[in-house]
N, C-alpha and C positions, 0 to 999 in steps of 0.2 A: 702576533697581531701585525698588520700592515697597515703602518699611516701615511697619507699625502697628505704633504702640506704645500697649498698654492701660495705664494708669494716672500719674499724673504728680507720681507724688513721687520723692523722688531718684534711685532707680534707671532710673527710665522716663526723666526728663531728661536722666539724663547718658548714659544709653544714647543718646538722640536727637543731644545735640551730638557724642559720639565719631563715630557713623556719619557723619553730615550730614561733618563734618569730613573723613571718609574718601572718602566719597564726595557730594561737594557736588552733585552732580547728580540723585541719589537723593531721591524722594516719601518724606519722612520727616511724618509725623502722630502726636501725642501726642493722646489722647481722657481725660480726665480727670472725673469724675463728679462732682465738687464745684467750687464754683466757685475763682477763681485766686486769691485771696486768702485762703482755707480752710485750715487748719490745726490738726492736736490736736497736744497738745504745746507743748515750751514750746523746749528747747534741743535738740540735740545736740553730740555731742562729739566730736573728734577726735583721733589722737596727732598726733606730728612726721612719725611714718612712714609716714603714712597721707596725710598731706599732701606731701609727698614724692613722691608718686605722681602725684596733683590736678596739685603743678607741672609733673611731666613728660608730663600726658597733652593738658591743657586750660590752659594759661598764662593765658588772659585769665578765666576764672571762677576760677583760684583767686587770683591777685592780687585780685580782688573780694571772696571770701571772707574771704582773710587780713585784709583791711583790716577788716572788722566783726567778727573773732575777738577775744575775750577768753582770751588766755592765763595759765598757769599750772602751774608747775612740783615743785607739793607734794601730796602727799595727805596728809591730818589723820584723823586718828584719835581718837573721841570713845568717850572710856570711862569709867564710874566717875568723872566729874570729874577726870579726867588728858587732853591732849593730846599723842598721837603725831606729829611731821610727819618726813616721809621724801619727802626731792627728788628731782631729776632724772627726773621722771617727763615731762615734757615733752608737757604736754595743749592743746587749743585746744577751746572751747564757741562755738555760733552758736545764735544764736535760730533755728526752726526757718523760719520764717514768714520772714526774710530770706534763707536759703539756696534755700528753694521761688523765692523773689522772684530773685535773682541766674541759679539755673538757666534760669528761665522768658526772661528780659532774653536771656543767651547762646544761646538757642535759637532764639528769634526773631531776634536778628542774624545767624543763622547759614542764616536762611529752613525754620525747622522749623516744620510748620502744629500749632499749641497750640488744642484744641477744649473751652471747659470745660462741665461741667454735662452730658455726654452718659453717660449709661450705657448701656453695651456688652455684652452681653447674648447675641451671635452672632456668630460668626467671620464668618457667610454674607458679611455688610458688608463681609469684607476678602476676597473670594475671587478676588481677581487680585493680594491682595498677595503675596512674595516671601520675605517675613518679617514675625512677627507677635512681637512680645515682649511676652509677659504677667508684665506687672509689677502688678500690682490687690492687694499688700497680704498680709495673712495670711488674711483670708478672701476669696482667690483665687476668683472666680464659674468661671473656668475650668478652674481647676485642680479646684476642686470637680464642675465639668461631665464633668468627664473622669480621674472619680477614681479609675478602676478601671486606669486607663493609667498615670495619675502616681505610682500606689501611697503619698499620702500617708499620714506616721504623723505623729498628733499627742498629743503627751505636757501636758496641760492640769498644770503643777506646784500644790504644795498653798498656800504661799505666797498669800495676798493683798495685791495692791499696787495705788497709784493715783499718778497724775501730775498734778503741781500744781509750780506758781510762787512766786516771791515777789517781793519787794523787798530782801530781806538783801540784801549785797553777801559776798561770797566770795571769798579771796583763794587758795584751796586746793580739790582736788577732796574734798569733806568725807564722813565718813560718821559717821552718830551712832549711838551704841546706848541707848537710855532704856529704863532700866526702869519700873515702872507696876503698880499695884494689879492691872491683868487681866494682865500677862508682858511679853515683851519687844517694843521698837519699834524699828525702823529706818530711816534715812533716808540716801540718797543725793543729795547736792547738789551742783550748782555753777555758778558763773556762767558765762554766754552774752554778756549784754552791760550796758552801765554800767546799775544799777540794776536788774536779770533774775537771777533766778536760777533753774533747774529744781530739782523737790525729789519725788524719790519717795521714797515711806514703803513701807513693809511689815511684814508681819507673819503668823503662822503664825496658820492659820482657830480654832485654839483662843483665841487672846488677843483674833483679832477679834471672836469671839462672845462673850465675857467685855464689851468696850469698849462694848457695844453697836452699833455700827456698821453692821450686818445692819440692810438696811433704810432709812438715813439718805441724806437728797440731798448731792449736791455741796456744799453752803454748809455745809450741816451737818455733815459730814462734815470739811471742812477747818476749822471753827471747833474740834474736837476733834482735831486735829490739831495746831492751834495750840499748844491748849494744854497737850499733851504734848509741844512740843518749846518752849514759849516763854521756856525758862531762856535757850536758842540764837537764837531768832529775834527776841525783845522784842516791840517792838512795830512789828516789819514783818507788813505781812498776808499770807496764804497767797492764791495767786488761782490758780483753777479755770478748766479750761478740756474740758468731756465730759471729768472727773476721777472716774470710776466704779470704784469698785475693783472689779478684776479679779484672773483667775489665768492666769498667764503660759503661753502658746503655745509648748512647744518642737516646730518643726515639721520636720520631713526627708521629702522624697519620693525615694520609688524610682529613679524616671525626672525628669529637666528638660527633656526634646526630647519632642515629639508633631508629625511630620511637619516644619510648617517655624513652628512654635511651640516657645516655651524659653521658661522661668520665669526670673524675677531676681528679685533680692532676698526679700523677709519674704513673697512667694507660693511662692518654694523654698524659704528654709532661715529658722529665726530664732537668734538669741543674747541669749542674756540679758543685760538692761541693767545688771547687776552689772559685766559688763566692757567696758559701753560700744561693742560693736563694730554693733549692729542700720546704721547710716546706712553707716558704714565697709563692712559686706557687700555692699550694695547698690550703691552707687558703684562699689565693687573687684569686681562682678559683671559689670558696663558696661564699667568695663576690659577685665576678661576676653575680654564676648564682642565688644569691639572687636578686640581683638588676634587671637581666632580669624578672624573674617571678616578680617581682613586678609591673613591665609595661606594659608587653604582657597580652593580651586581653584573650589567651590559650596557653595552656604547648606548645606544637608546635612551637606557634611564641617565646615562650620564649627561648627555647630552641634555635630556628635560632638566634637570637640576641645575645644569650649569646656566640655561635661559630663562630661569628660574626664582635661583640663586643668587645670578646677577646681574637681572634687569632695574633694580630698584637704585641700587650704587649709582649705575651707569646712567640713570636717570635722574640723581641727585646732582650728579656733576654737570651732565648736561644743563640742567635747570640753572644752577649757578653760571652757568658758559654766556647761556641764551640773555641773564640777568645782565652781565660784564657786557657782553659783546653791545647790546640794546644801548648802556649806556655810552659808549664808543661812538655809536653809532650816533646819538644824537648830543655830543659833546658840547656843541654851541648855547645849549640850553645853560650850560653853566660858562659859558665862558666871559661873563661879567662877574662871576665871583669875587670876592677877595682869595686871594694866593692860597692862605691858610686853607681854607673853606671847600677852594676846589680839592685840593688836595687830600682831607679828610674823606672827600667825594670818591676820591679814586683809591682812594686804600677801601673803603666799604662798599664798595659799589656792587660788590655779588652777596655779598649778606654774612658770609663766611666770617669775614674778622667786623667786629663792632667797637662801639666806645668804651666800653668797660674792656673789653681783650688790647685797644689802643692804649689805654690807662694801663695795664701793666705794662707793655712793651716798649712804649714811649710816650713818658708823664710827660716831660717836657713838649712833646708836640700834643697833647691833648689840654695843656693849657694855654697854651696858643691859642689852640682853636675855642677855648673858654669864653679865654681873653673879647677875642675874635666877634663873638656870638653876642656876648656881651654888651661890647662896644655898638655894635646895632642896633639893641634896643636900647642904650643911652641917647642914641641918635634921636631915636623916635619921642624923648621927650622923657623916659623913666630915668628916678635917681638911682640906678645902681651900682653897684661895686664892680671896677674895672680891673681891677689891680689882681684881688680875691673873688672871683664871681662865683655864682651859681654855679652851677652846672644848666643846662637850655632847657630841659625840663621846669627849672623853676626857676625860669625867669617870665618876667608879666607880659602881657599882652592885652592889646585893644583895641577896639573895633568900635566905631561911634564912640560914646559916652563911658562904653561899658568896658572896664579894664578887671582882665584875671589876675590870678595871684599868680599860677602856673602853668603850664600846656598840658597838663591831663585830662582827658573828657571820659565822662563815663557814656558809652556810646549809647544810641537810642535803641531800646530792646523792647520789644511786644511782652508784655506779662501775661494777655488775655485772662487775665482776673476782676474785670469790672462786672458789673451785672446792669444789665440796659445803659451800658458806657457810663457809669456811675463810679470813681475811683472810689476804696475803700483804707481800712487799717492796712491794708497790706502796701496799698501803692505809699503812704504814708510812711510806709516804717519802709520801704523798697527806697526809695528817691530821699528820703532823710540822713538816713545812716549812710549813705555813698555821699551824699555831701558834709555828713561830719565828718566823713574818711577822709579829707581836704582835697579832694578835685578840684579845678579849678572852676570847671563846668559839667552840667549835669543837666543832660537831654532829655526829656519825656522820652515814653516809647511814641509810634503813630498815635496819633489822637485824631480821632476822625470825626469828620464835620457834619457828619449826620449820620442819623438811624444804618439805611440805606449807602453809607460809604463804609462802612464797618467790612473789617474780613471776616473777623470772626465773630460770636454772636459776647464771646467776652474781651472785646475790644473798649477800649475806653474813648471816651467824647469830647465833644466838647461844641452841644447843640441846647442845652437845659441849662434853667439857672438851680438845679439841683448839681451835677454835674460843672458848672464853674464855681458852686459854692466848697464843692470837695478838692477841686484843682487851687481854689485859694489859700485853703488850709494847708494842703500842702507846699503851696510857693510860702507861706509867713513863716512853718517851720523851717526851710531851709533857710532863710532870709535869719530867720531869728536864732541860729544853733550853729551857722557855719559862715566861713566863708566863700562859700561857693556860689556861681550864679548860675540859674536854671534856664532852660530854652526850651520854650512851648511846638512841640515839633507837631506841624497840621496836613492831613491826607485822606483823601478820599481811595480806598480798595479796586474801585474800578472791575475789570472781570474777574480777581481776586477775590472779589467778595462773597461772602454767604459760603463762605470753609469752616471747614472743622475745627476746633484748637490744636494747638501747634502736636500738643502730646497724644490726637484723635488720630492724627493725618493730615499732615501737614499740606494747604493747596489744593486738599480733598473737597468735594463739595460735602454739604451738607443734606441728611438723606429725608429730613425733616425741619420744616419754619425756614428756609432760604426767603429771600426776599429778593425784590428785581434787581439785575442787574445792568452796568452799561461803560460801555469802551469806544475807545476811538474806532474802533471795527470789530464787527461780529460775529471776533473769535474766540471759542473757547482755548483759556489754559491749557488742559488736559480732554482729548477726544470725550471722554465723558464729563466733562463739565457743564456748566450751567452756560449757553450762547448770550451772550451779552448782549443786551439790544446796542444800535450804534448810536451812538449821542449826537442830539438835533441841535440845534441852535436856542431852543427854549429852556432846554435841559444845563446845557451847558451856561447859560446864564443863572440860572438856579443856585448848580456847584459853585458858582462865583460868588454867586449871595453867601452860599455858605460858608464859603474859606474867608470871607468879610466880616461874617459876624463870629464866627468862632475866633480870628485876630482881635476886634473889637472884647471879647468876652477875654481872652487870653491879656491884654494889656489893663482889664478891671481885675485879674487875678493877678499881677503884680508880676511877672513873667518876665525877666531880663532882657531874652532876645525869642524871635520869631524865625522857624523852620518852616517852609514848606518844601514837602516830597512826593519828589517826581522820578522816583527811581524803582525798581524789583518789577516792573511790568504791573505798578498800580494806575489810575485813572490817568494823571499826568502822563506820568511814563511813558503811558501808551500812545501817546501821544508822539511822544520823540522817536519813537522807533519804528524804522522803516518795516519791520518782520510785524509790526503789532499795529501801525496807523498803513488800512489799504485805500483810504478815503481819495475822491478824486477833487473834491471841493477845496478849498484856499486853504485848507486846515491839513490837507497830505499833498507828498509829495517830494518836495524839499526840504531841507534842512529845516529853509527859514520858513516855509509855510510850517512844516512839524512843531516847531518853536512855538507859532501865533499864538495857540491858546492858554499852554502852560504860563506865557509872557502875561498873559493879560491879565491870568488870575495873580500872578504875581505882582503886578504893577497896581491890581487894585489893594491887594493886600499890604503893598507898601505904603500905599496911599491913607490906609487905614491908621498903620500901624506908626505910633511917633517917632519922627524925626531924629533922635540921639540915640536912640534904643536899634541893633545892630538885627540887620536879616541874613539867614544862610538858604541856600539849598540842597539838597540830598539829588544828587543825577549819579546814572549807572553812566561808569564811563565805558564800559563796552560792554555787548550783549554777550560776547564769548560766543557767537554764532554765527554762520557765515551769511553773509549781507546786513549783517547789522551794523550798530554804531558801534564805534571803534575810536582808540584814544584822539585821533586826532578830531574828531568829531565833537569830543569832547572840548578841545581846546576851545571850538566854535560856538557850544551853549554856555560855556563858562562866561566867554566873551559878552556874551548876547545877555545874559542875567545882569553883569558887572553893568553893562549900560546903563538897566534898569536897576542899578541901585543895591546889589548884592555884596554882601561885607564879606561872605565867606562860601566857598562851594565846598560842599560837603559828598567827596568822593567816595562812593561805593561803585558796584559794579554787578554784572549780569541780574540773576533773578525773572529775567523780561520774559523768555520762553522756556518752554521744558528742555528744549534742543541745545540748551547754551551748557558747553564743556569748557568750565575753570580751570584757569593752571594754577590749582593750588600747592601753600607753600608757606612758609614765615614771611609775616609781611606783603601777601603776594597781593595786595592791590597798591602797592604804594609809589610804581612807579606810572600808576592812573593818578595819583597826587602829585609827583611830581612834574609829568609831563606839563599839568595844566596852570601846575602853579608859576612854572620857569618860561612856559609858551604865551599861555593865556593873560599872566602876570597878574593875575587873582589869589588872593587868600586861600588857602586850602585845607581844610583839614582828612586826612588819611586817616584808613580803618579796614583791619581785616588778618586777623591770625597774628596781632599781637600783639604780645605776652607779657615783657616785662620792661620794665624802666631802662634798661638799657638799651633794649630797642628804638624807646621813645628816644631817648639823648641820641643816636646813631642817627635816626632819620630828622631830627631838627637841628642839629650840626648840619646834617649833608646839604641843607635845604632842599630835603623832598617835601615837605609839609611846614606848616605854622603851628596848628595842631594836631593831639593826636589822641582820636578817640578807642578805650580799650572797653571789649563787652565783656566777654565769660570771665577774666580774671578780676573784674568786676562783679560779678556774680558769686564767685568762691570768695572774694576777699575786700567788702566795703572801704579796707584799711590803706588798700594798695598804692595809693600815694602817699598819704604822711609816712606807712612803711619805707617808699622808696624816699621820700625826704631825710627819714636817718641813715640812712645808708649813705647819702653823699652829702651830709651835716648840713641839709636847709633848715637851719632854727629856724626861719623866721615862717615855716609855715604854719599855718591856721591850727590852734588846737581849741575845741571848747574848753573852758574852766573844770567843767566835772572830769575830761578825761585827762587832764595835762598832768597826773603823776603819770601814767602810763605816758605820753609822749615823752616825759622826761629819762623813767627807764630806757627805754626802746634807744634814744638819744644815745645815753652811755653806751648801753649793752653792743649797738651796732662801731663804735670807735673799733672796740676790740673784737666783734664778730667780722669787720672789715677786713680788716688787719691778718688775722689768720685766715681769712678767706685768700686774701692775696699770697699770704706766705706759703699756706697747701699749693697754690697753683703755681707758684713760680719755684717749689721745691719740687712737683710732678712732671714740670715742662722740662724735657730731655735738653740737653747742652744741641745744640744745632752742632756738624761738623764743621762748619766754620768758627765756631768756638773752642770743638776739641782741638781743631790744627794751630790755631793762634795761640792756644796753650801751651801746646806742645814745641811750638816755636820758640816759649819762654825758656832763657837762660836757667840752669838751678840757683836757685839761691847759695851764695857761699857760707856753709857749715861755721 
């Protein structure tokens, strides 16, 4: 077999020694464009787990590696003049230029032919090779050659950053936040090796053009650098190396195989050096496609396997990158934090490490941040315990009159089990038992305000005093059996309407009994849908009557709080959204025309609805489709509601057209919660993939939300909050009398299911190498 390999930084080398190892008999050639001791950049980084891998693939380069690794097992948190450090992170740094050096050594032992200084420009050169691996970088000449095959998308982020060195020493993976006359700086550091340190800075292009720095060379550049971080650096210098500030490449292609060519590493995919993985991909790409050629029968199949095999990884990391880098990027959103707070922010910010994974690692900083959260809502008027608190899940909250026990919501879900929108035993015994489970609150599904607003034909109402008489029986049981308070969520279907049940076909129309429908414009959902007539000015007065009197009937049924929804592309909805309102009249167009009507209906509904009793709304914060509304848009109806009187925006997202593609994910709508909560400075509540109470504590620590609504794990398990109250010893939440031996059980049983929950997990988590060397450092004990 004959392999080329185009470029020879670590993905092309270690692509080279895996093969060569595989098959020692195989023409393996690395062509490399710079010479062999060339190198930008200063460090890279590694975890434990990632080396882990290094030792089981290539034994004799990674013993080499480890020996010139600088470990360290903290990350430092620089804020306001406070330092955060949070362990067991288990990191190694290398200079980059000895890991290039070490691959290069193991490749020629190994008889790989290493060619530098050649650029490669034409496949023709290799047309009796067998396999060709283009690894040349993020400005791939071949991937670029053949772009219309590889289908790259390159997302250039707004972020300016530049890579530089120092002489600090580093005992922790550091990150700095400075603030500064033109805005916010940041720096990412850590050491590689004794006396090395790598040091990227960044910054949002508004503060860089304030700094001046538009325009300035390298030396200059980093002497202004200096000097905004010289509280931390003293008097080590900054040293440069091609340290031009740039905007970061996030790159993904379509396709990685072009016949008997595959891309590796930063010419396929990139990640943002916020989470440290760019070198790790690369390497774990050569893994990859050593492992496929090792199975597939011909290069071909191998090559399918390996784009196959491991696209989904490489898309999990990325996703995490996109998460980290996102929140970089708009850093100012927290930068009125308290110190603890932000900092909890930046340890969780990709989703990857949570509050419970913080609670083994570092009790002591996750009562801080307790403490922290805590003292907040003491602020706000509640007696709680500061010393010993809760945990943020249960602690209270309130909005008007109306104070929770905890932040858990059971989110609002369609049952489509009414019959002429008439609730039944089931909505009864559905919405009962989830508030005996002790939620703190518990949302209707849509309740829609007439015949004619319904999606589906077993949608529930709330236009009859048949239908508010079953909605009140339902509100007295929860009132009388729980603590929980309930919220009357109201909406009209709009071109949504006259579907199937969710289990029929979902958005499908109906092929019999539809009834008329109407939208801000007369567009069908689905090409075959039902055309929506466009809503006149008399019609649209009408829908107002009826979100008025269905409020009215909702406040004679004893209903805590009042929801109206204008989100998933229903009547409101369509409204707000440019893709779905093509109206020319005062009502499309603009943002603030889009707004008019959904405002109006809302401001009468407030109008209705009493004074101390608390209003939210449901709005998608992005359509997920290109020209639609987008988070910042969002910030703007948050804005626009809050005037008129809104206690909490209730974030969800897309649903608006068939065209809108989700980034779905754990949690993946929540930084539409928190954009709007940190920008907009409105109440929020988040909702969307997830799962468990640890989640919820993660994202009401970071202040992405206030609350936090959970559907399907609500669905599997009514209990799911007072379960998660024994788990972090909330006596004090809500048990009825008939169940409280059972809470009392649950109580005990969960002390000691804690307890070996934590001790399996911190007896399975591997010693970090910076634990084994700090051991191994240790004196013997004298005999």
């Amino acid at each position: 077999m004959k392999i080329a390999i185009i470029g020879g930084g670590p993905a092309g080398l270690y692509s080279a020694i895996l093969l060569k190892k595989q098959r020692p008999q195989a023409e393996i050639t690395v062509y490399e464009r710079n010479r062999p001791d060339d190198t930008f950049g200063f460090g890279v980084v590694f975890s434990d787990a990632t080396l882990d891998n290094f030792e089981k693939y290539d034994l004799p380069s990674y013993q080499r590696i480890t020996q010139e690794f600088a470990y360290w097992d903290d990350i430092a948190v620089h804020f306001r003049g406070t330092v955060h450090r949070v362990g067991g992170n288990g990191f190694c740094g290398c200079s980059r230029r000895t890991l290039l050096m070490i691959l290069q050594d193991r490749a020629r032992e190994l008889g790989v032919h290493l060619l530098f200084e050649v650029d490669i420009t034409d496949e023709a050169r290799f047309a009796d090779a067998d396999l060709i691996v283009l690894a040349d970088g993020i400005n791939s000449h071949f991937r670029n050659k053949y772009i219309e095959h590889f289908a790259p998308e390159v997302d250039l982020r707004s972020n300016k950053f530049t890579w530089m060195g120092s002489t600090k020493p580093l005992d922790a993976f550091t990150f700095l936040f400075q603030e500064t006359e033109w805005g916010p700086f940041i720096a990412h550091a850590y050491q590689y090796e004794a006396g090395r340190s790598t040091w990227i800075f960044e910054t949002d292009p508004e503060t860089f053009k304030r700094a001046g720095l538009e325009g300035l060379g390298e030396q200059e550049s980093a002497d202004r650098m200096h000097d905004i971080f010289k509280g931390f650096l003293g008097d080590h210098k900054l040293l440069i190396n091609r340290s031009m500030w740039r905007n970061f490449p996030m790159i993904r292609n379509k396709r990685w195989v072009k016949d008997n060519m595959v891309l590796l590493g930063d010419a396929k995919a990139t990640a943002h050096f916020s989470i440290g993985s760019g070198t790790k991909l690369a390497m774990e790409d050569a893994i990859a496609l050593y492992d496929a050629m090792a199975k597939a029968p011909t290069v071909e199949a191998a090559l399918h396997d390996y784009e196959h095999g491991r696209r989904e990884e490489v898309e999990k990391i990325q996703h995490s990158a996109d998460v980290s880098l996102v929140w970089f990027e708009h850093v100012d959103r927290f930068w009125d934090f308290d110190p603890v707070q932000f900092a909890f922010g930046v340890m969780t910010r990709a989703k990857a490490i949570t509050y419970d994974n913080l609670t083994l690692r570092a009790p002591d900083f996750v009562k801080e941040v307790d403490k922290s959260f805590a003292q907040k809502v003491q602020a706000q008027g509640f007696d709680v315990d500061v010393d010993k608190p809760e945990v943020p899940m249960f602690q209270p909250f309130k909005m008007r009159d109306m104070v929770l026990a905890n932040r858990a919501v059971v989110s609002p879900m369609c049952m489509y089990s009414a019959e002429e929108g008439v609730p039944n035993d089931f909505h009864l015994v559905h919405y009962g038992s989830r508030a005996i489970g002790g939620a703190g609150l518990v949302f209707t599904e849509m309740v829609c305000v007439g015949r004619d607003a319904r999606i589906t034909p077993g949608c529930a109402g709330l236009w009859t005093d048949e239908q508010e008489a079953q909605w009140k029986r339902i509100v007295d049981f929860v009132h009388s059996t729980s603590a929980a308070k309930i919220c009357l969520q109201l909406g009209h279907a709009g071109r949504k309407g006259a579907t199937k049940l969710m289990w029929d076909g979902m958005d499908r129309p109906l092929a019999d009994g539809a009834w008329d429908i109407v939208s801000a414009s007369p567009l069908p959902y689905y090409p075959d849908s039902q055309v929506p007539a466009e809503i006149d000015r008399a019609a649209m007065d009408r829908v107002k009557a009826e979100f008025v009197a269905a409020t009215i009937r909702g406040e004679r049924c004893g209903f805590d709080m009042l929801e109206m929804h204008t989100a998933h592309g229903y009547l409101l909805a369509s409204f707000l959204s440019p893709l779905t309102n093509k109206r020319t009249d005062e009502y499309g167009g603009s943002l603030e025309n889009r707004l008019r009507f959904p405002l109006e209906v809302f401001e009468a509904m407030r109008a209705a609805w009493p004074a101390h009793k608390p209003m939210s709304v449901r709005f998608s914060a992005t359509d997920w489709a290109e020209g639609g509304n987008t988070g910042d848009d969002a910030v703007q109806i948050a804005r626009a509601f809050a005037e008129a009187g809104v206690d909490l925006a209730d974030i969800s997202t897309g649903q608006t057209v068939k065209e809108s593609r989700p980034i779905y994910g754990r949690m993946f709508q929540t930084p539409f919660s928190d954009q709007v909560r940190n920008e907009a400075r409105v109440a929020t509540m988040c909702v969307g993939n997830i799962t468990s109470a640890d989640q919820v504590n993660t994202i009401l620590a970071a202040g992405r939300a206030d609350l936090v609504a959970l559907g399907r794990p609500h669905l599997t398990d009514p209990s799911f909050t007072i379960k998660a109250a024994a788990w972090y010893g909330a006596k004090d939440a809500y048990c009825p009398p008939q169940y409280m031996p059972g809470k009392d059980q649950i109580f005990r049983n969960s002390v000691r299911d804690k307890q070996d929950f934590e001790d399996l997990k911190i007896k399975a988590k591997p010693k970090t190498r910076a634990e084994m060397r700090a051991e191994a450092a240790k004196p013997l004990a004298a005999e």
